[in-house]
N, C-alpha and C positions, 0 to 999 in steps of 0.2 A: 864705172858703175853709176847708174840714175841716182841722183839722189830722193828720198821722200818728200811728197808732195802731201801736206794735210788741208784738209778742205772743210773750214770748221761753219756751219751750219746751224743758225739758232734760230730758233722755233717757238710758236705760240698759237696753238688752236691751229696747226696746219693740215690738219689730216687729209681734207677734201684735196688737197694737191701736191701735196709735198712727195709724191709717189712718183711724180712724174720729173721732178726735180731731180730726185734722189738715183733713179735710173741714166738718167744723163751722164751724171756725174762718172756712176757704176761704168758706164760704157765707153768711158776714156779710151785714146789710143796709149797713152803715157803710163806706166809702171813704174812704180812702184807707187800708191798711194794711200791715203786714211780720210776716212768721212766720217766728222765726229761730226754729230747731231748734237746740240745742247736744246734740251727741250725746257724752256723758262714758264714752268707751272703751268703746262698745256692744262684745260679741263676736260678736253675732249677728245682723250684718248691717243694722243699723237706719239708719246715715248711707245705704250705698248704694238702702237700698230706696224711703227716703222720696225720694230724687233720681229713684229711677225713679217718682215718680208724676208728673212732671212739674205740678205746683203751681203756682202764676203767681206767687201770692207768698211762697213756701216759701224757704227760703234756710237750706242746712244748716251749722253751725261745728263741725269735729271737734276734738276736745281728748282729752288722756288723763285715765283716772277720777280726777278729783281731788272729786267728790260735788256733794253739790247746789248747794248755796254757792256754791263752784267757777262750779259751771257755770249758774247764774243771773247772776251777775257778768260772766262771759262772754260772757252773751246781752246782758243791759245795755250791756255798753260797746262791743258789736257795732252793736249798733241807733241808727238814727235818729229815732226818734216822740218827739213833744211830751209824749204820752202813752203810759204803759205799762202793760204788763198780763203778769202772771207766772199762766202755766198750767203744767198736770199734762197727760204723754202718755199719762192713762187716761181722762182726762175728756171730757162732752161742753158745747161752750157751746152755749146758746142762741141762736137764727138773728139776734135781735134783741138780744142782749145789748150789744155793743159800742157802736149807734148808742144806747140808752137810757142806759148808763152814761155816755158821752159829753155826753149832754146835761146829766144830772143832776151832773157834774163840773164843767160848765163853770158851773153854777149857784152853786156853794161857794164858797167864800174860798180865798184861796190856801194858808192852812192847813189844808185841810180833805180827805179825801180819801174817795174814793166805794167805797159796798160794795152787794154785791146780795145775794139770798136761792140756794138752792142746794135740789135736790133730792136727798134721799136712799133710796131706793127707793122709794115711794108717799107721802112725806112732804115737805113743802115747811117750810125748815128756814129762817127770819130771823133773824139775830143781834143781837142788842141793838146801841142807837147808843152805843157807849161806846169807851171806849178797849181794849177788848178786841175791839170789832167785828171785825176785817178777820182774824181769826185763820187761818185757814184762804188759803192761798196764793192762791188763785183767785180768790177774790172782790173785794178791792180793785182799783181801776184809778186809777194814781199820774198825778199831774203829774212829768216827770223833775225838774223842781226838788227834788222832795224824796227823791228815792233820792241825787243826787247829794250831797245836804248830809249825810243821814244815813250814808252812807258804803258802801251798799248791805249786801249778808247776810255774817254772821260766818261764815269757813272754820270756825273753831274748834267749832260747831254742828253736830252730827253727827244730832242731833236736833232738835225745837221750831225749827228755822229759823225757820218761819213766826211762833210765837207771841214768839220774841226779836226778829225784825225787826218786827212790831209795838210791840213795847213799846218799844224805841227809836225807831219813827216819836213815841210820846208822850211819849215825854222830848223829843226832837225841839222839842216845842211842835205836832206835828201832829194831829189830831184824826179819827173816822171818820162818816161822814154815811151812815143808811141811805138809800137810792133808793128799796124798796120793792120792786123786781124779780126775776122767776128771772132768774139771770145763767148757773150751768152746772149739769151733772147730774153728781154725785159717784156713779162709777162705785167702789163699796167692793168693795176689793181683788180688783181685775181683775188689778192684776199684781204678780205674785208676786218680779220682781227690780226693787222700790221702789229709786229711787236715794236716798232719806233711809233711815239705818238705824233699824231700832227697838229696839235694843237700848238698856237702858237704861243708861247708863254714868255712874255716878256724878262721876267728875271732870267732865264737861259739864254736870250738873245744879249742881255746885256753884258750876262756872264762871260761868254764868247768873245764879247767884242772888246770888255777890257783885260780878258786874262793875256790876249797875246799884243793888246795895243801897244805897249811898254817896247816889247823887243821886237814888235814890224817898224819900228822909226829904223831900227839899224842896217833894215836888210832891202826892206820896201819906199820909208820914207812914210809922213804921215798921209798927204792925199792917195797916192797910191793905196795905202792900207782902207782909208775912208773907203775910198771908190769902191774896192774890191767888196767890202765887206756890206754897203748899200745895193748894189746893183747886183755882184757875184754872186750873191746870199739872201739879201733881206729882199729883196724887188722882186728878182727869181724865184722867190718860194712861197710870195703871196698871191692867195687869191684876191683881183680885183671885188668882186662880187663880194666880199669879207668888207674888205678895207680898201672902199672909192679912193679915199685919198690917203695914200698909200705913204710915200715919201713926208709928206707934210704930217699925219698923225706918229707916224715913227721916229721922228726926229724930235717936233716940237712936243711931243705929248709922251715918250717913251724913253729918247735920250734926251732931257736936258740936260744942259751943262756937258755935255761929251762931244758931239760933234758941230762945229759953228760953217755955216755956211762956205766960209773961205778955205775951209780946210777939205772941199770936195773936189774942188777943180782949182786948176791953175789960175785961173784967172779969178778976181772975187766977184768981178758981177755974172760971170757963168753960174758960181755956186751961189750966189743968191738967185737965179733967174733958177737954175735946177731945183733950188732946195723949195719955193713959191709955187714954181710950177705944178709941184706932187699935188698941191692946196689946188688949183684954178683949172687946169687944165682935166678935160676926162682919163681914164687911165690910161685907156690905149694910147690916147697921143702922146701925152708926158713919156710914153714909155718909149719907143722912138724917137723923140727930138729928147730926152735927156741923154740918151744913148748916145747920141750925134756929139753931143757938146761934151759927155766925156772923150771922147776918141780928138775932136779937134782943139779943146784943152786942158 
């Protein structure tokens, strides 16, 4: 017997598309399933509209804006599936996504959890099989066993949800397994009242980088963790155009006293020539020749 598949769904001012989303989902090839909506203090109308599409397996939760965390938590402890899956109300899944991740799930260990590929406008986008795999919200589809242990998404996450609830599935001891498959179609910035903010708020980035510094020494090591969390994270998800000097204000201006140059690369005049560079060099360049010098030490 299939087991249930809950597909929990949080919302904010989605009305304009979340129709098209929401059909996707409905037209699964995979039975048996639940599509719980958490609608987080829409204003404009988004609980009652999606109730008027009459959905078979739609099933709306209204809560006040408490943000995404909030309201993926929500949907989680709403739902009954063995298996879960956290979507976006801009995205489109694949017709076949659920019954192939399904299978490729049920194939893993129980530590292990399943991620699929994702299209980005004419490009089909595969994430590495690593512990950075499942970054992106959409893609993993969890056994509840392990949302439950890890304790589900940090309110405190105002940003990087997705990229901190990964990395604590891998402290966890949980692991990400690619499938191989398109799983959904990353509709980029459809909507324009994102329930995750992008503002860059420094007391959350800092928050982030010392709640798990402590226990990546044991698993990762300290430059490893540095690196990851400079380049994987903080480098990745700014815009140059914001912050020319990127590395160099984040570091010296944002973490002091937490990260010292030598603790980014093997070598200590790489992590000082990396950490300099963010300061001297424009961004584009720094951003490929610091890239280089992580990889060769």
């Amino acid at each position: 017997m299939n087991c249930l598949v809950s597909i929990v769904i949080p919302s904010f001012n989605s009305k304009a598309f979340i129709k098209d989303t929401l059909l996707s989902v409905e037209a699964q090839t995979y039975r048996p399933i639940e599509i719980i909506v958490v609608d987080d203090g829409s204003t404009d109308g988004t609980a009652d509209y999606v109730e008027s599409l009459h959905l078979p397996d739609v099933r709306v939760v209204r809560q006040e804006n408490g943000g995404a965390c909030v309201a993926r938590n929500r949907g989680f402890a709403e739902s009954r599936g063995e298996y879960i899956k956290f979507f976006d109300a801009d995205d489109i899944l694949m017709p076949d996504a659920l019954e192939k991740q399904v299978r490729h799930l049920e194939s893993l260990a129980e530590n292990e959890v399943s991620i699929g590929s994702y299209r980005l406008k004419d490009e089909i986008i595969t994430p590495e099989e690593n512990w950075m795999g499942g970054f992106l919200t959409p893609l993993p589809m969890y056994r509840r066993s392990v949302i439950e242990k890890v304790g589900g998404f940090d309110p405190k996450m105002k940003f990087w949800q997705d990229a901190e609830f990964v990395y604590n599935c891998w402290a966890h001891g949980f692991r990400f397994r690619q499938c191989e498959e398109l799983i959904y179609e990353y509709r980029l910035c459809i909507n324009p009242n994102s329930i995750t903010s992008k503002k860059k708020d420094w007391s959350v980035i800092r928050y982030f980088y010392l709640k798990h510094k402590g226990a990546a020494k044991d698993y990762l090591g300290e430059v490893a963790y540095n690196r990851y969390f400079i380049m994987g994270l903080y480098i990745h998800n700014t815009n140059p155009i914001d912050h020319p000097s990127t590395l160099y204000h984040f570091l010296r201006k944002q973490m002091p006293f937490r990260i010292h140059p030598a603790q980014i690369c093997g070598s200590r005049v790489a992590g000082y020539l990396a950490w300099y560079g963010g300061y001297i060099l424009p961004y584009e360049w720094w951003y490929g020749w610091v890239s280089w010098f992580f990889d060769k030490f």
